[in-house]
ZANULUM-498154 format. One record per residue (C-alpha): x, y, z; residue in three letters; chain; residue number from 1. Coordinates in pm, whole numbers. Layout:
REM residues N
      u      v      w type mol seq
      X      Y      Z  ALA   A NUM
...
REM end
This chain:
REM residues 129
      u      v      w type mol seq
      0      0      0  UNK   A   1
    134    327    -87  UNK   A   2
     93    683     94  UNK   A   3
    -48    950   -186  UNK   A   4
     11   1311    -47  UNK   A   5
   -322   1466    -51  UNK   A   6
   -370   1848     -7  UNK   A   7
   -757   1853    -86  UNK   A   8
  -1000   1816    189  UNK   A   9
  -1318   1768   -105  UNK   A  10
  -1177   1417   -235  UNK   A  11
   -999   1111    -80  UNK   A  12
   -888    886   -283  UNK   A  13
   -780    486   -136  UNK   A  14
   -746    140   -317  UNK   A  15
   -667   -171   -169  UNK   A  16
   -639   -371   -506  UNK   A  17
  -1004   -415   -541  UNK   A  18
  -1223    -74   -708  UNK   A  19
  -1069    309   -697  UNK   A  20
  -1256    483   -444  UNK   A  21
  -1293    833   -454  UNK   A  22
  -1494    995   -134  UNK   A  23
  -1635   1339   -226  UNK   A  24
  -1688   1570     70  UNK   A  25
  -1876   1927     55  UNK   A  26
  -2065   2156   -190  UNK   A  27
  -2015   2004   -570  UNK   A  28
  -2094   2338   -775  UNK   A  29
  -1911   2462  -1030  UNK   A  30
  -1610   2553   -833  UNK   A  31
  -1568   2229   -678  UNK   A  32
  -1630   2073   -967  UNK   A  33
  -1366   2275  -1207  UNK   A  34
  -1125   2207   -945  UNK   A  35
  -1194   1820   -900  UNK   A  36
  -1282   1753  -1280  UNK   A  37
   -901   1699  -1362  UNK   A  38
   -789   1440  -1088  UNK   A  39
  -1133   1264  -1103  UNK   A  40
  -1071   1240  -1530  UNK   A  41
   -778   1046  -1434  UNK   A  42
   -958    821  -1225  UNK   A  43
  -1170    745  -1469  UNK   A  44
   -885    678  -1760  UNK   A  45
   -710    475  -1454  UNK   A  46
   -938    263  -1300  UNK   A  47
  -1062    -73  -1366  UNK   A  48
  -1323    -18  -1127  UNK   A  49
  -1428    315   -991  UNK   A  50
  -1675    375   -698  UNK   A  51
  -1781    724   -638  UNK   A  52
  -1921    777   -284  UNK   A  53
  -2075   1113   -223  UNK   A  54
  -2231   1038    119  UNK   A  55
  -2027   1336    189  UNK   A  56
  -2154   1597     13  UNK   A  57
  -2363   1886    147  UNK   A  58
  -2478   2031   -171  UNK   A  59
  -2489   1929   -499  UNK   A  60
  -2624   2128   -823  UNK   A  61
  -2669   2054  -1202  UNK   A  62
  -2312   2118  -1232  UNK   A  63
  -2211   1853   -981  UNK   A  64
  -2459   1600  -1157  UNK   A  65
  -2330   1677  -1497  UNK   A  66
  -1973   1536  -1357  UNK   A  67
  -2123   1260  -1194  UNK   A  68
  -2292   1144  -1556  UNK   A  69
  -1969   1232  -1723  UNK   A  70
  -1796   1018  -1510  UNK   A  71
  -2009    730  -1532  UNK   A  72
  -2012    767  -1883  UNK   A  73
  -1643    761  -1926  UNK   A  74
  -1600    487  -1681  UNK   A  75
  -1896    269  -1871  UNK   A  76
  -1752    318  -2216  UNK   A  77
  -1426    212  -2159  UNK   A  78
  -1604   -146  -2014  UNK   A  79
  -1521    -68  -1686  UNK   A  80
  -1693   -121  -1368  UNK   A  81
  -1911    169  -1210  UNK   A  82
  -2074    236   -882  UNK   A  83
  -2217    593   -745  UNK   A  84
  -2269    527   -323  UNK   A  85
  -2533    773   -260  UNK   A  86
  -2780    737     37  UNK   A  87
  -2898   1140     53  UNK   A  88
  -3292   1154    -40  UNK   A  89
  -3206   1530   -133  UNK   A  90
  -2946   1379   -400  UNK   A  91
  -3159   1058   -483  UNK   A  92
  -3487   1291   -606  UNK   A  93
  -3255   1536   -839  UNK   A  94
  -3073   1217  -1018  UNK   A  95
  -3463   1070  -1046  UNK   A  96
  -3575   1437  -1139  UNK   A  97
  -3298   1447  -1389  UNK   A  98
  -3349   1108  -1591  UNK   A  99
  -2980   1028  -1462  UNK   A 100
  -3063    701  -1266  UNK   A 101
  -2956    462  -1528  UNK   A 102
  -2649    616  -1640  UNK   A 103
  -2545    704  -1254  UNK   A 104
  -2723    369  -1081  UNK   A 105
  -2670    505   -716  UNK   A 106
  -2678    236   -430  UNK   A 107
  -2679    261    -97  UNK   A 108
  -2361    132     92  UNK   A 109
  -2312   -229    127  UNK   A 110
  -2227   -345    477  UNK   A 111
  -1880   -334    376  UNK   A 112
  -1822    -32    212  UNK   A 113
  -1630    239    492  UNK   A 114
  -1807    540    580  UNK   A 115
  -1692    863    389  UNK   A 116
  -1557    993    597  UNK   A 117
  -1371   1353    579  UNK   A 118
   -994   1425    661  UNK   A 119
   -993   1624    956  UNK   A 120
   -763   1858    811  UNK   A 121
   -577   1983    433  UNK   A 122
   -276   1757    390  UNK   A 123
   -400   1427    497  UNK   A 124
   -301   1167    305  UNK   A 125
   -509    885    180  UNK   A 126
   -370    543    102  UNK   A 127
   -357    407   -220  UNK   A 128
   -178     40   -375  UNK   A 129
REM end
């Protein structure tokens, strides 16, 4: 397992040789989203398997959706494996208001899926194999 600086407090990223997972933490509106767009468009490229868990999040607009669907898109294209962990009702009723369930599929956590959980401060670093 290797140690991955990190210096952003709105995405963790950790593998343990099974799927990517990227943890997204606050408001995902354009700025957020302009500023994660690059590191998560390597995750997709990257990944065999990507989960996305936004559990974290405590805001997300048409903006933040629009990555979300690019993602997935990305991700599904290239034959690899998707999941969106979303268990927010708020979230849940604009991806059904949107038409975006299919492409984004959210679940709920499985039993074993860790809590996203944020860093407790800039700088943390996330582990990654």
């Amino acid at each position: 397992m290797q140690l991955i600086p990190r210096h952003d407090p709105h995405l963790v990223v950790h593998s343990t040789g099974g799927p990517t997972v990227a943890a997204l933490h606050g408001e995902l509106d354009l700025v957020l989203v302009r500023h994660l767009r690059p590191e998560l468009d390597a995750l997709v490229r990257e990944s065999e398997a990507l989960t996305v868990d936004i559990r974290g999040l405590t805001f997300c607009d048409a903006t933040g959706l629009g990555l979300l669907a690019h993602c997935a898109g990305r991700v599904q294209a290239r034959g690899a494996r998707w999941r969106l962990i979303c268990d927010q009702p708020w979230i849940l009723r604009l991806i059904r208001l949107t038409a975006l369930g299919e492409l984004l599929r959210p679940e709920a956590a499985a039993p074993g899926d860790q809590p996203a959980v944020r860093p407790s401060e800039p700088g943390v670093t996330s582990p990654v194999s």
